[in-house]
Each structure stands twice: as C-alpha cells, then as structure tokens.
C-alpha positions as CSV (number, residue, x, y, z in Angstrom):
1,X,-10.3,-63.3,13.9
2,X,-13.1,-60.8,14.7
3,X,-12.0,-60.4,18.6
4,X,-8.9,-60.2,17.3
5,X,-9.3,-57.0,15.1
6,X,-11.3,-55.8,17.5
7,X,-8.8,-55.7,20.2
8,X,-7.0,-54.4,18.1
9,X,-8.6,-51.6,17.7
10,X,-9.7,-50.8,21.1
11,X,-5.7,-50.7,21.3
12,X,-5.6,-48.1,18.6
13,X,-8.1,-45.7,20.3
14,X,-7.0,-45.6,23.3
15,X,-3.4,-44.2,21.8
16,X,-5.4,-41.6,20.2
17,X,-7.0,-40.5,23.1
18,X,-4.3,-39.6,25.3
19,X,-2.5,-37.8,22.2
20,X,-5.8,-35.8,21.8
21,X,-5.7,-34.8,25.8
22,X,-2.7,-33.6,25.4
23,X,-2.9,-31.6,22.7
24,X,-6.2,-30.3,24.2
25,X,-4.3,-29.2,27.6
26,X,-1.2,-28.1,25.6
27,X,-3.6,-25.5,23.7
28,X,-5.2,-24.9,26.7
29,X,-2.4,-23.8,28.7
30,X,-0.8,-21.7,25.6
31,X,-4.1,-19.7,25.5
32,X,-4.3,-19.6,29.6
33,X,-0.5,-17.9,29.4
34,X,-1.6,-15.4,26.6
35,X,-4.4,-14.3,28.9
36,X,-1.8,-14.2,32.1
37,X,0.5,-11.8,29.8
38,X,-2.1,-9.4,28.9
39,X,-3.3,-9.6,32.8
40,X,0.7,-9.0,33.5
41,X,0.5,-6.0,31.0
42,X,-2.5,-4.2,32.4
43,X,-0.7,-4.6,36.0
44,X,1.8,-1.8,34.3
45,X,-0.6,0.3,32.8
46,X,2.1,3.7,32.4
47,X,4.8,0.6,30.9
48,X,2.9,-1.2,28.8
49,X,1.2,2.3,27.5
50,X,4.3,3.8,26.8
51,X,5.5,1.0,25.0
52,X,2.3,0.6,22.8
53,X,2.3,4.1,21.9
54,X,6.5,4.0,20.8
55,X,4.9,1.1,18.8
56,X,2.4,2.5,17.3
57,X,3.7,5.8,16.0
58,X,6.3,3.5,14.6
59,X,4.1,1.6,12.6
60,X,1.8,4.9,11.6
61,X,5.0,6.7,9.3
62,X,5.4,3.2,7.2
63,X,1.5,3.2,7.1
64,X,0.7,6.6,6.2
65,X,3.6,6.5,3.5
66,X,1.6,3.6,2.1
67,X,-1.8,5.1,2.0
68,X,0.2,8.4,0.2
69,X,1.3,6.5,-2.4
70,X,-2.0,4.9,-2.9
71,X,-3.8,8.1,-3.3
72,X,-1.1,9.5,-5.7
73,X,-0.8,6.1,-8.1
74,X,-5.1,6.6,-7.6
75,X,-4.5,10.4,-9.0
76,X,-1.9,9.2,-11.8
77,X,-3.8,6.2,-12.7
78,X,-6.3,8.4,-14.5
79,X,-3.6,10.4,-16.2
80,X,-2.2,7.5,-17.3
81,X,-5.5,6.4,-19.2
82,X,-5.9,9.7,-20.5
83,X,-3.3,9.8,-23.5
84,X,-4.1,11.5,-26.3
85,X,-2.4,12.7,-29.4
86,X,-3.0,16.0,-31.6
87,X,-2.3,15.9,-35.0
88,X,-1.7,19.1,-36.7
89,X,-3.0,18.9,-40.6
90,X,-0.8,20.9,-43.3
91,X,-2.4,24.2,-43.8
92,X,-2.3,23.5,-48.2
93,X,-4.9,19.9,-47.3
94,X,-8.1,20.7,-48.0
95,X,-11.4,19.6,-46.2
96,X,-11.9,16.8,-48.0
97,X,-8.4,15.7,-47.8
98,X,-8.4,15.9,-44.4
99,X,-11.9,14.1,-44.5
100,X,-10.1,11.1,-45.6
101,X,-7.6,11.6,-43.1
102,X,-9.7,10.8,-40.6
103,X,-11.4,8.1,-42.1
104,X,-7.7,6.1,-42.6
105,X,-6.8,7.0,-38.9
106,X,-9.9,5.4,-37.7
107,X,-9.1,2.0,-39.6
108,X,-5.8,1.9,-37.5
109,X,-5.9,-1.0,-35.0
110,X,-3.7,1.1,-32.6
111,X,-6.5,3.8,-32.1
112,X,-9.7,3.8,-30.7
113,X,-11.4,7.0,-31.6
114,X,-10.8,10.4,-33.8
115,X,-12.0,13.9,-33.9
116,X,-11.8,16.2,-36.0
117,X,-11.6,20.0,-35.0
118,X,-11.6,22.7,-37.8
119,X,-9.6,25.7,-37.7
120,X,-13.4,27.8,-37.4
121,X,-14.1,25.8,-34.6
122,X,-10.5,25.8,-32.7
123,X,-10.8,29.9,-33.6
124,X,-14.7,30.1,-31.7
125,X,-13.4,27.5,-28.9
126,X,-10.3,29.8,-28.0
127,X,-13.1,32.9,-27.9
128,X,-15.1,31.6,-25.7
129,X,-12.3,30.5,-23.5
130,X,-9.9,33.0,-23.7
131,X,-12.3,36.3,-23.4
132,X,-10.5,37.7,-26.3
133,X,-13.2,37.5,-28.3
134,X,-13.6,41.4,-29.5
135,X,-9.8,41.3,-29.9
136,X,-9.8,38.2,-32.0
137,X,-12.3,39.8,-34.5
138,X,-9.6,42.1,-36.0
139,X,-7.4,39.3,-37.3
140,X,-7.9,39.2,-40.9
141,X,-7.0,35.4,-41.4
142,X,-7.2,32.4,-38.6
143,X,-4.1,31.6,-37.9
144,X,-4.9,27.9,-36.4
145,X,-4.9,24.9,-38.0
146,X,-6.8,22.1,-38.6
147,X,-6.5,19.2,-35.6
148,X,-7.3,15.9,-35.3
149,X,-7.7,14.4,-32.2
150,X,-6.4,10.6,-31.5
151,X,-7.3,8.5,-28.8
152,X,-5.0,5.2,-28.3
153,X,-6.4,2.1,-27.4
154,X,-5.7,0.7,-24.0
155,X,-2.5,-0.9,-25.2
156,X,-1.1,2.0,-26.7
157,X,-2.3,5.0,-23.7
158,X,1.5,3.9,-22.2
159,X,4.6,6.6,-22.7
160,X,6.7,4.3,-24.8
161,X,3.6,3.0,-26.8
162,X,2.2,6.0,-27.5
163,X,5.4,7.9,-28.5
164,X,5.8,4.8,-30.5
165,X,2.0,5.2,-32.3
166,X,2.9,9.1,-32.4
167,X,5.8,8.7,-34.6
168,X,4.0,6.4,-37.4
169,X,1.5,9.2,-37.6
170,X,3.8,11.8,-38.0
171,X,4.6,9.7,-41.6
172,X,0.9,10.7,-42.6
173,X,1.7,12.6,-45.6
174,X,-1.4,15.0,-44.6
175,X,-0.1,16.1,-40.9
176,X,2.5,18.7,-40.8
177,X,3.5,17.7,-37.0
178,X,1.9,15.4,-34.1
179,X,2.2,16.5,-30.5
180,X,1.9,14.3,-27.4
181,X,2.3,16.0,-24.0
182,X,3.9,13.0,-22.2
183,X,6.9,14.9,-20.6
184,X,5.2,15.5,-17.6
185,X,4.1,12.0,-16.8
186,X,7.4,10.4,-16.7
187,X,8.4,12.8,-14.6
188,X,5.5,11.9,-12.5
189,X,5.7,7.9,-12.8
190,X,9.6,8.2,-11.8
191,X,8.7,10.3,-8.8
192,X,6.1,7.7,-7.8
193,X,8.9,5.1,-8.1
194,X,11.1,7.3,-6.5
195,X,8.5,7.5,-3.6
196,X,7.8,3.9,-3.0
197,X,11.4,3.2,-2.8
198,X,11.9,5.9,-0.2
199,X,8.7,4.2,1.5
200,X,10.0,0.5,1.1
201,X,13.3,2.5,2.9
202,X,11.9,4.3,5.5
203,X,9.5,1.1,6.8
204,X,12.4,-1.2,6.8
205,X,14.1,1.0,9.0
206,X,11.1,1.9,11.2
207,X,10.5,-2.3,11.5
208,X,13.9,-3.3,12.5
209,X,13.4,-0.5,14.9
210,X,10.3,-1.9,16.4
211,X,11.5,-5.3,16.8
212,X,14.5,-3.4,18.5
213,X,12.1,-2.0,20.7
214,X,9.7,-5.2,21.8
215,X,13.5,-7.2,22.1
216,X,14.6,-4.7,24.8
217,X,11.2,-4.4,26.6
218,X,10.9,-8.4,26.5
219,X,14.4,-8.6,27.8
220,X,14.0,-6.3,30.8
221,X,10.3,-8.2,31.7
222,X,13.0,-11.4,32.0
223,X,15.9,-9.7,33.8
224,X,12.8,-8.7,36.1
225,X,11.2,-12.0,36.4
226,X,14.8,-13.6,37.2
227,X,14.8,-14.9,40.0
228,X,11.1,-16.3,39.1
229,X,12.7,-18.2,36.2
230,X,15.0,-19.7,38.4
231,X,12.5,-21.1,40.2
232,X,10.0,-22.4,37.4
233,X,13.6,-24.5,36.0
234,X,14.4,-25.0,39.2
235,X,11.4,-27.4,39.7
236,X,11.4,-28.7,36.0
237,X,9.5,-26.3,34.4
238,X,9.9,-26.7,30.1
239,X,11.8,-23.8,28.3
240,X,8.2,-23.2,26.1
241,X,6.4,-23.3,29.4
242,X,8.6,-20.4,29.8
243,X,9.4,-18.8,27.2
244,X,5.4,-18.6,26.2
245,X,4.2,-15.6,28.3
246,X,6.8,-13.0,27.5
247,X,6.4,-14.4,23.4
248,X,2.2,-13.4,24.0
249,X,3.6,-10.1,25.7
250,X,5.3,-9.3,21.9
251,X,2.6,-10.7,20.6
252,X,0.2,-8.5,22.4
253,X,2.1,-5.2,22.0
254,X,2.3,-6.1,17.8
255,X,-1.6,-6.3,18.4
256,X,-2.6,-3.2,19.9
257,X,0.1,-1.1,18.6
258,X,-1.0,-1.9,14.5
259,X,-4.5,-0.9,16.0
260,X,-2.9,2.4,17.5
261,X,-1.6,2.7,14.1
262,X,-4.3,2.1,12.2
263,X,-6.4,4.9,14.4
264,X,-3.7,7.3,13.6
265,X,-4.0,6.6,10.2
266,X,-7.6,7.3,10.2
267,X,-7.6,10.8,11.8
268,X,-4.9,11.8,10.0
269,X,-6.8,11.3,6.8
270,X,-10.4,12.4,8.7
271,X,-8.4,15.6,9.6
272,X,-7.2,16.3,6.4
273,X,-10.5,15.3,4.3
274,X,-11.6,19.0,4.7
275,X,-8.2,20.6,2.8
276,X,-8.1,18.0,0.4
277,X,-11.6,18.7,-0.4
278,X,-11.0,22.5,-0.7
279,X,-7.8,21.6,-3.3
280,X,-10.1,19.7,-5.7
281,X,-12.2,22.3,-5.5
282,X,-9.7,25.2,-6.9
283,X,-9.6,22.5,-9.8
284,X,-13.0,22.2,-9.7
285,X,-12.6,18.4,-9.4
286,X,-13.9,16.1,-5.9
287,X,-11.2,13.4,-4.7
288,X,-12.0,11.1,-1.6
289,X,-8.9,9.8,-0.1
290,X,-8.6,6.3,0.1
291,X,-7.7,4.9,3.3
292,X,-6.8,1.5,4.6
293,X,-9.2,-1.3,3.2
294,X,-10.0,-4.2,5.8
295,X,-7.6,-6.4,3.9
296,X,-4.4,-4.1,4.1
297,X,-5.7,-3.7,7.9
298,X,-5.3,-7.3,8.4
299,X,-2.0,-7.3,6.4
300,X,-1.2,-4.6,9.3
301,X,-2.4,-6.5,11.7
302,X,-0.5,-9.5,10.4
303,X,3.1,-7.4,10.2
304,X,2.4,-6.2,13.7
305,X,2.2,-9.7,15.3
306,X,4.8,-11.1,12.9
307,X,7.2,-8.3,14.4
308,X,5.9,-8.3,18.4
309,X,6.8,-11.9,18.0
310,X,10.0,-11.8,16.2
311,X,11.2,-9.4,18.5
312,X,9.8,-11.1,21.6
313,X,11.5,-14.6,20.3
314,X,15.0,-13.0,19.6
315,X,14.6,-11.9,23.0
316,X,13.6,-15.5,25.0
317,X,16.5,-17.2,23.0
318,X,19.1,-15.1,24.3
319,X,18.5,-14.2,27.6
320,X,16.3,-16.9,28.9
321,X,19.2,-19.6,28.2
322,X,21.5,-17.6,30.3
323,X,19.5,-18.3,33.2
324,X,20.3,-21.1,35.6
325,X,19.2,-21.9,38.6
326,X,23.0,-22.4,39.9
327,X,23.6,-18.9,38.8
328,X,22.7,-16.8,41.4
C-alpha cells in the first residue's frame, strides 16, 4: 500500500510542475511584452510625448477640481463647527434674572457652553473696536443690551439643528429675540454641492475623452503594425500573445500621464502658495493648501491605468479581430 501511495504521489507532482512552468513563462512573457512596448514607445519619442502630454493635461482639470474642493470643504469645515447663537435679554430683566438665565441654559443637554456679556461690557467692546470712543461718551443711556452667548454641542453646530435649538430658546421667557447668522453657510454648503457636481461632470467627460484618446492612438499602432499581425496569426501566434503589447502601451500612457498630472498639480499649487498666502494675510489668518496625499495619488494612479487600459482593450477587440491573414 505504501509504494502505492507513493506512486501516487510522484504522479501528482509532476502535474504540478509543469502547470507551475507554465505559469512562470506565461508571466514571464507578459512582463517581457510590457518592457517591448515601453521600448516601442521610446522609439517615437515626439508620438508617444505628444500623446502623454494630451493625457496628462486631461487628467490635471478633473484633479485640480478635486484638490479645489478639498481646500474649500477644509475652509467651510471650520465654519461649520463654529455655530453660535446670541441671545438678546429683554431690556426690563434684571442682573440677577438674567444670572439665572444663564445658569438654566447651561443645564441644557443641547449646549455646551454660555457667556454672558453685559450691556457695560458690549458698550467698552464696541469702543475699543469701533474708534468711536470720544463720540460714544455723549450718549446719555447705552443703548445695547444684555447678550448671552450659546455654543451648541457638536450635534446641534448643523443648520437645521441649530435653527431647531434656536427656536426653543427664543420660548425663554427672559430673551426678547435669538439671532443665528446661518444664511450665509447654506449658501456656501449648496455651492460646495453645486461644485462637486460640476466636478463629478466635468471629470466624466474629460475620462471618456481620454479613453477616446488611448482607443485612437492604440488603433493606429495596429493599423501600423498590420501587416506584422498578419504574420504573428499567420504562424499561429495566440490573440493575447497579441493583443498584450499594445494593452501595456495603454497601460503605459495611463502611467506616465497620472504622473504628468500629478506634477501639474503640484506647481500649480507651489505657484500659487505665494497669493494664497498674501489672502490670508489681508484676513490676518495662514492657510496651507492641501494637495494630493499619497493615497489619492495612488487612486490617480489607479484611474490612469484603469483608463490606458480600458481604452487600449476597446481598441484590441475591434480592430485586431478584423485582421486576417487572408485579408490582404
């Protein structure tokens, strides 16, 4: 029983080996081919080049779009943590009403913080800002009111929640009127929207285009290689043993042109660092634009390939097939 298992699996190994070999030499030619089609590439320098560069610029608008968008949601994100709502005491409430006030507000679950700001201390604020000070000594009473100052939590810094947390303070019977300045930031969220659908747009038109453009390149390497093709089917040659070398050259245009991309991305944002930087000054504010991390240059990387090969493949389906050796 032992030789017999044992022939057996002497039998069993030497199946494996020869479906190892061939994989081996299958991978072996596929890389050998990508290395002939970047060697057939850099044989047409002034081609290829162009080609690259039409790529490239094509992938740098969707890209650049992106990295806008990031900045901008990186700009609003702060706004958007920043609510806060002014409550504007009845002028009859005395201190220590408004004391208490504060106190209740700070039990809410809704809030995190509260202030309180006097009308004394609103009227020496506004002084000191304004530069009206001399002018502001003539009035005979203050006309501004006492303020409290609420800070939602987390949960309730949103438009909707906080217009929501807004109107159950307005019930305070102490507060003549609450005021949340939140007009501006819808306006600014639906422009954001507005903007990544124009940039989801604009990229879906500038990818079809570049698989347009490796399809047409691809098909005139093959209407060039023609009579080539004829040959290699001629003497038996497989359809991937052909088709491989013009897929790599799709594959290798996807490659360098997200790189050509990605360096265009980087000196546009290196050449405008300098007028960004003089912006946030005026506002006396410093804001670093945020470029492409290494992970969304790999997802760049990734769309590059996945269209230099899309468009290659569309190509070698089509036009390869049509080619015969009986059709001269």
């Amino acid at each position: 029983m032992s030789l017999l298992f044992k022939s057996r699996d002497k039998q069993s190994n030497t199946q494996k080996k020869p479906l190892l070999l061939g994989v081996y030499f299958f991978m072996l030619t596929i890389i050998r081919q990508g290395i002939h089609s970047l060697g057939e590439m850099w044989r047409t320098p002034i081609a290829s080049l162009m080609t690259i560069l039409v790529l490239g610029l094509s992938l740098t608008l969707p890209a650049t779009l992106y990295v806008v968008v990031k900045n901008v949601q990186q700009v609003s994100s702060g706004f958007n943590d920043a609510a806060e709502i002014s409550l504007f005491v009845k002028e009859q409430m005395s201190e220590q009403q408004t004391q208490t006030l504060v106190k209740r507000l700070a039990l809410y679950p809704e809030i995190e913080s509260v202030s309180y700001i006097s009308s004394a201390q609103a009227l020496a604020e506004f002084k000191r800002v304004s530069g009206f000070g001399q002018a502001l000594d003539y009035l005979e009473n203050n006309p501004l009111p006492n303020v409290v100052l609420v800070t939602p939590t987390s949960r309730y810094r949103k438009p909707q929640a906080a217009q929501k947390l807004l109107d159950k303070l307005e019930t305070e019977r102490e507060v003549e009127f609450g005021k949340l300045d939140i007009e501006w930031l819808e306006r600014l969220n639906a422009l954001l929207s507005l903007l990544k659908e124009s940039v989801f747009t604009v990229g879906l038109l500038l990818l079809s285009a570049v698989i347009l453009i490796i399809g047409n390149t691809i098909r005139l390497s093959i209407m060039d290689k023609k009579e080539e093709i004829q040959v290699l089917k001629l003497v038996g040659a497989t359809n991937t043993f052909i088709h491989t070398p013009f897929i790599w050259t799709g594959v290798w245009y996807g490659v360098i042109g997200g790189l050509v991309a990605f360096i265009c991305v980087v000196l546009m944002l290196w050449w405008l660092e300098s007028a960004v930087s003089m912006v946030a000054g005026v506002y006396q504010s410093s804001y670093i634009l945020q470029g492409l991390n290494g992970q969304e240059l790999m997802i760049l990387l990734g769309l590059a390939v996945g269209l230099g090969f899309s468009g290659s493949f569309i190509a070698v389906a089509k036009y390869i097939k049509e080619i015969e050796p009986d059709r001269v």
